[in-house]
C-alpha positions in Angstrom: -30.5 7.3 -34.9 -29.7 6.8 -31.6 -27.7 4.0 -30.1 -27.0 3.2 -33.9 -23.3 2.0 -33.0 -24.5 -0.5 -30.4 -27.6 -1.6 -32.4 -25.5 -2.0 -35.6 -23.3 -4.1 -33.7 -25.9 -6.5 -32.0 -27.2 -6.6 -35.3 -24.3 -7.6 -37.0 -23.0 -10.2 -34.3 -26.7 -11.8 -35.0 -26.3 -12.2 -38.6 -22.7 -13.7 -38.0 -24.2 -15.7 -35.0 -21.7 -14.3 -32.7 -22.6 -14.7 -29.7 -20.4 -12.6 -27.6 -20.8 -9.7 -29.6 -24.0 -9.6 -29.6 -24.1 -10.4 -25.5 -21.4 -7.2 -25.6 -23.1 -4.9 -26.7 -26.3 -5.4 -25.5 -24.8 -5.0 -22.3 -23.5 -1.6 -23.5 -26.4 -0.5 -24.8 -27.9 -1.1 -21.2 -25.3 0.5 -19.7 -26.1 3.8 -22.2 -29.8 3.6 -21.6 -29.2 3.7 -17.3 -26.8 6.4 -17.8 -29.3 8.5 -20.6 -32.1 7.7 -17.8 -34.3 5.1 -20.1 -34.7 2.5 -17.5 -37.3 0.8 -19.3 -35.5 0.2 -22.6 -32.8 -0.9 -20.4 -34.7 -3.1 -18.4 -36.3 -4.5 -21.0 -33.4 -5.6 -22.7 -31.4 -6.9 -19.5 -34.5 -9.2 -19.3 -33.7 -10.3 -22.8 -30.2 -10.8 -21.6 -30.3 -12.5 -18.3 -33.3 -15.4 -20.3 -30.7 -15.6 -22.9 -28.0 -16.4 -20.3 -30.3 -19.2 -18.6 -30.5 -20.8 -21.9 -26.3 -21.2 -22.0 -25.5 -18.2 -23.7 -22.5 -17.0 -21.7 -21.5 -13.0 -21.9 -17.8 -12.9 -23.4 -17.5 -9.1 -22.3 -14.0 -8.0 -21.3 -13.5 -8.1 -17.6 -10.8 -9.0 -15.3 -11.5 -12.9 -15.6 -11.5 -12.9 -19.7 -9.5 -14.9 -21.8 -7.3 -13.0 -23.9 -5.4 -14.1 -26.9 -2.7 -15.9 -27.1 0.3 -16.9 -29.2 -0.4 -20.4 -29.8 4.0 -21.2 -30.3 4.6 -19.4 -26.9 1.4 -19.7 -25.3 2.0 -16.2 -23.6 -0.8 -13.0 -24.2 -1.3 -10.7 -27.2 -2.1 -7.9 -25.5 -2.9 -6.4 -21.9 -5.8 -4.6 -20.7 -5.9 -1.3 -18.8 -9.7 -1.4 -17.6 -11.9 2.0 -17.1 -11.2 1.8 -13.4 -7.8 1.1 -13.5 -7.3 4.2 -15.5 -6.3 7.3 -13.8 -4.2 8.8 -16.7 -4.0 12.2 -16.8 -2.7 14.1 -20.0 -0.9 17.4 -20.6 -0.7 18.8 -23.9 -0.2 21.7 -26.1 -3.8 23.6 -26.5 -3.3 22.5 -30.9 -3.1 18.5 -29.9 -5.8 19.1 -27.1 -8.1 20.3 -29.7 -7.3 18.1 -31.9 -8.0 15.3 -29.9 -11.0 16.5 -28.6 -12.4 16.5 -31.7 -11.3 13.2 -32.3 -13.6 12.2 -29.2 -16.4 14.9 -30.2 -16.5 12.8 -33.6 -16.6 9.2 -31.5 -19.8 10.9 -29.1 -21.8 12.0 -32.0 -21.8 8.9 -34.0 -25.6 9.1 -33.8 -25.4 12.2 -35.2 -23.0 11.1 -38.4 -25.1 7.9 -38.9 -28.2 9.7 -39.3 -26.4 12.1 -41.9 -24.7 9.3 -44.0 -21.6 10.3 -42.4 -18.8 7.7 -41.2 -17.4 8.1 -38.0 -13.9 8.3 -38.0 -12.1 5.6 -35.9 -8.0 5.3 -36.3 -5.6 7.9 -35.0 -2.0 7.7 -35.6 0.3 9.5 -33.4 3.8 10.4 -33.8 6.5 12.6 -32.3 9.9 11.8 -30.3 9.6 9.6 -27.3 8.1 10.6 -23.9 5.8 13.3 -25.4 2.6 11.6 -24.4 1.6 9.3 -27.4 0.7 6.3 -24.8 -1.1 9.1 -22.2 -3.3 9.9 -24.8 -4.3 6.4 -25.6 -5.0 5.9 -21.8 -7.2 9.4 -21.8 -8.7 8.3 -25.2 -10.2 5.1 -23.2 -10.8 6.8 -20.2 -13.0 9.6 -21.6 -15.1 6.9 -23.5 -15.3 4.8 -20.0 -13.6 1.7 -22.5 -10.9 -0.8 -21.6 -7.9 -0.2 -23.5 -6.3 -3.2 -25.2 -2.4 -2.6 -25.7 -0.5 -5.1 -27.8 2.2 -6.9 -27.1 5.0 -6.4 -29.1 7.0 -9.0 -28.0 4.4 -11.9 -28.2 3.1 -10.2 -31.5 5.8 -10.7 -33.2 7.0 -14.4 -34.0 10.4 -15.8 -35.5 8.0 -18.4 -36.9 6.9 -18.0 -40.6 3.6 -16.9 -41.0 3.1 -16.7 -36.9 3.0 -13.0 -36.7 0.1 -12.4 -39.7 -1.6 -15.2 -37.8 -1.3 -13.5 -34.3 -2.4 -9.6 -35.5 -5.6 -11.3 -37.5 -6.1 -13.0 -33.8 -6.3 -9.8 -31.3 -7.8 -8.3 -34.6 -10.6 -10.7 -34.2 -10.8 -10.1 -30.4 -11.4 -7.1 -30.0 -13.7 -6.8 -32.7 -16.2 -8.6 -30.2 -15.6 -6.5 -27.7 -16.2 -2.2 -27.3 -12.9 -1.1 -26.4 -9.8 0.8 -28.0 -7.1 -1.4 -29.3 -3.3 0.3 -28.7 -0.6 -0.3 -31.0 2.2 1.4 -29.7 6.2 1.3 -31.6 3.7 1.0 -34.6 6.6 1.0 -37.0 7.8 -2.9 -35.9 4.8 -4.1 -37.2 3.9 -1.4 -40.3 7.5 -0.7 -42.0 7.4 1.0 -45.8 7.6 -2.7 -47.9 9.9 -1.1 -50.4 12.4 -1.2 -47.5 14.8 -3.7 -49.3 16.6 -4.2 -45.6 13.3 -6.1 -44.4 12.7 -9.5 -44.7 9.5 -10.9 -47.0 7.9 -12.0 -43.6 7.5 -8.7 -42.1 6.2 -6.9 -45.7 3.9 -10.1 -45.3 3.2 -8.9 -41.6 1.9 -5.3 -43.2 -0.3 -6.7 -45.7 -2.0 -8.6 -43.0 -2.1 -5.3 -40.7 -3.6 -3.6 -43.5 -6.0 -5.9 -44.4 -7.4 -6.3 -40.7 -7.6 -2.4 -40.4 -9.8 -2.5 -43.6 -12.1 -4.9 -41.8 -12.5 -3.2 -38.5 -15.6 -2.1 -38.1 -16.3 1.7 -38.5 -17.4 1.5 -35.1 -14.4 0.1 -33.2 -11.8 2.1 -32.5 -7.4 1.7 -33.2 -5.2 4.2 -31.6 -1.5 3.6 -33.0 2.0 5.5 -32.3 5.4 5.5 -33.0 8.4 7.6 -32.8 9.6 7.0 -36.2 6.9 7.8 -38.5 9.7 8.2 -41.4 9.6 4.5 -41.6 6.1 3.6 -42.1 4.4 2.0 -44.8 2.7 5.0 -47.1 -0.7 3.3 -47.1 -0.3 2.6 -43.3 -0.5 6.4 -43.3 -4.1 6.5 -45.1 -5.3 4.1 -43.5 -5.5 6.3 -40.6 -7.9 9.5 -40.5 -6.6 11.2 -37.9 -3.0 12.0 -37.4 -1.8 13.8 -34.3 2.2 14.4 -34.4 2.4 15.3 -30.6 5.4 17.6 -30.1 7.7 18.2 -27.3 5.7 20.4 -24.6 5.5 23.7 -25.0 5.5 26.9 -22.6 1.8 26.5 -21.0 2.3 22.8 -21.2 5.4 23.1 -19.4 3.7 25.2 -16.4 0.8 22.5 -16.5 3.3 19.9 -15.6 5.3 21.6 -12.9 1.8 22.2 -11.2 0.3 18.8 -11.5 3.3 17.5 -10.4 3.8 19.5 -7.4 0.3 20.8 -6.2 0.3 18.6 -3.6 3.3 20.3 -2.3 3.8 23.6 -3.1 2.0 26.3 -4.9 4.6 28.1 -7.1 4.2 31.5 -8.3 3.9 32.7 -11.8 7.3 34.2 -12.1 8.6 31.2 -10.8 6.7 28.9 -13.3 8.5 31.3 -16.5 11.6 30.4 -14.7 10.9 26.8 -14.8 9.5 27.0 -18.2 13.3 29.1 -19.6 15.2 25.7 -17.8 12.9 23.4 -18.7 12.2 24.1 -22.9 13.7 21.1 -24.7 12.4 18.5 -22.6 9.8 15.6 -22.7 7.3 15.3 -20.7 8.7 12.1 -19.3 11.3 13.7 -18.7 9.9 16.5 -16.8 7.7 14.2 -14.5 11.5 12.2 -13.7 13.2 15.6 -12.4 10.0 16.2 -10.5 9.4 13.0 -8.9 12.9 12.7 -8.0 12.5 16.4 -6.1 9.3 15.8 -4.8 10.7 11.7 -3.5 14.0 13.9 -2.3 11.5 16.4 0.1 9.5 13.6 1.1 12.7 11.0 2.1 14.2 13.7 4.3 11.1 15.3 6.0 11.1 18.7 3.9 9.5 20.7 2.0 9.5 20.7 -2.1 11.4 23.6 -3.2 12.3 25.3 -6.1 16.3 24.6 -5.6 15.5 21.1 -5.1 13.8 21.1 -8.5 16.9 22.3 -10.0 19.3 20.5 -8.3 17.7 17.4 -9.8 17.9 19.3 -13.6 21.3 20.0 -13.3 21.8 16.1 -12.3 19.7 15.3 -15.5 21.4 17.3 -17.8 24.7 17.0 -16.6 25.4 20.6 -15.8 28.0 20.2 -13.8 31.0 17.7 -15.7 32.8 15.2 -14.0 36.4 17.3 -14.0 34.2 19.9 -11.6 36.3 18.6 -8.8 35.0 21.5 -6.2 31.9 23.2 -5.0 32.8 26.6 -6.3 33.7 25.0 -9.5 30.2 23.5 -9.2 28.4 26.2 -8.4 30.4 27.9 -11.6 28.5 25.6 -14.2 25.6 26.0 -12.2 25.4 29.7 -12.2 25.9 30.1 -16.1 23.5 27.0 -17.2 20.8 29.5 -15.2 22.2 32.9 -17.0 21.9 31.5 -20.0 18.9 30.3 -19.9 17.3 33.6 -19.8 19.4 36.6 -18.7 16.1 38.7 -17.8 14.2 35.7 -15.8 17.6 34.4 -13.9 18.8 37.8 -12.0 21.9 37.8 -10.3 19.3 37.4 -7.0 17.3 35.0 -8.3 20.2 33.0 -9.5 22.0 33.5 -5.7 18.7 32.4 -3.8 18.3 29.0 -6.0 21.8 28.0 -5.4 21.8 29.4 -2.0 24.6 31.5 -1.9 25.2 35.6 -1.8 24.3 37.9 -5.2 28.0 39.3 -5.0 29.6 35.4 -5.4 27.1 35.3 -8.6 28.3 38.5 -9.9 31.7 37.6 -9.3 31.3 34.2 -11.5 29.5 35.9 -14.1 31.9 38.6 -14.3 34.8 36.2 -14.7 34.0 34.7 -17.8 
């Protein structure tokens, strides 16, 4: 059936008499029927909507004026909202995690399609991995590719010293953005969802999972609940199945790595394909925040001083983020030493004595010489 998500949901808000969910979702299925060219049906029901409004029911739908939750101790929000056209994330990732995400969103634009053949859709994706590898990009495209705002929790107003606070606050945003079609982002997962048999933790916090669990259980199948951390070691094992999809996102690989470079610097410089491997040999190991950091502080460097971004640049700013050169390098030459070998051994075939002279801007025959001397 089509539309069943939105339908279900008006439905559902009826029965409960909520009245914002049922105004929210109407006005999503409106927005669905302009975009799939029904103008009547959408029409019709924006009628239906505005006479409702007239009589003093007032649309709750997420917008830049809504009230969010709040902790009632503190008085300070539960979450932040990152709406559809504040969102210009763009995401880099290996081609596994890009498929595997795009099935995620496949499975969330067929929902029709799984309705109609008794199927669920699946709505909770857990991602893990070390940090700066993407996990909070991919919530941002997540929202973005389903045109949704994206609610992201607040740790630090989630979590209470007071007993019982914490429970009180997750079944609040819970609640919220049950009313409400967006994606709900729990990121450093593992302060709110630690394994319970963890005899370090106080009974609050295994109190705090039980609550998480139990709100997960009554999301509806139609909302979505994105959650990452970077210590997946220490989560609760039925945290783990309460989530369908589970996306351990990596550090970047060799296409990845190329991907970056370019987006980075395409409004720059357009660097060749030998010149990519080379960046790819120095660059394996890192994040993908840490790639943008070397590249924004070479492409802020050019920009500062009125040049253009080149490749030496680039490097100058790696060596300076991975501390090529020691402190006791009290010289240039002695400089250029560490230099020259953190390139060789990158990849002897990629770094030629030439290509290793022209990045550090000096002669073949003073690379050979520091080679030779070691």
């Amino acid at each position: 059936m089509k539309y069943a998500i939105e339908m279900s949901k008006i439905i559902e808000g009826a029965l409960k008499y909520d009245r914002a969910k049922v105004v929210n979702y109407t006005r999503l299925l409106i927005d669905k029927l302009q975009t799939e060219g029904e103008q009547r049906g959408a029409v019709r029901f924006k009628k239906i909507l505005e006479s409702a409004e007239s009589h003093n029911l007032q649309p709750m739908g997420l917008d830049k004026t809504s009230a969010l939750p709040v902790d009632n101790e503190s008085r300070t929000m539960l979450a932040d909202v990152i709406y559809p056209d504040d969102n210009h994330i763009e995401v880099i990732l290996s081609q596994n995690n890009a498929d595997k995400l795009a099935s995620f969103l496949l499975n969330y634009r067929h929902a029709e399609k799984l309705y109609a053949a008794g199927i669920g859709l699946v709505n909770t994706l857990l991602m893990y991995g070390p940090p700066g590898c993407g996990k909070t990009k991919c919530a941002y495209f997540i929202a973005k590719q389903l045109n949704m705002p994206l609610v992201i929790a607040r740790l630090d107003s989630l979590i209470s010293s007071y007993l019982g606070t914490t429970a009180k606050n997750i079944r609040s945003l819970f609640e919220f953005v049950q009313k409400i079609p967006c994606v709900l982002f729990l990121d450093e997962f593992d302060a709110i969802a630690k394994a319970r048999d963890d005899n370090n933790e106080l009974g609050e916090l295994k109190r705090v999972v039980n609550s998480l669990l139990q709100n997960i259980d009554l999301m509806s199948k139609d909302s979505i609940v994105i959650a990452a951390t970077n210590h997946q070691h220490l989560l609760d094992s039925a945290v783990w199945r309460r989530f369908e999809y589970k996306l351990e996102i990596g550090l970047p690989d060799a296409t990845a790595i190329k991907q970056m470079i370019q987006l980075f610097s395409h409004q720059h410089v357009a660097f060749d394909e030998k010149t990519l491997d080379e960046f790819v040999a120095a660059f394996t190991g890192l994040s993908g925040a840490n790639i943008e950091v070397i590249m924004n502080k070479a492409i802020r460097f050019a920009v500062v001083h009125d040049l253009p971004l080149s490749k030496s640049q680039i490097y100058q700013e790696l060596f300076v983020f991975k501390n090529v050169v020691p402190d006791e390098a009290m010289t240039n030459k002695q400089a250029l030493v560490f230099k020259a070998k953190f390139l060789r051994g990158c990849d002897s075939k990629l770094f030629s004595l030439q290509t290793i002279a022209n990045i550090l801007d000096c002669s073949k025959t003073t690379i050979q010489k520091i080679l030779s001397e070691d």
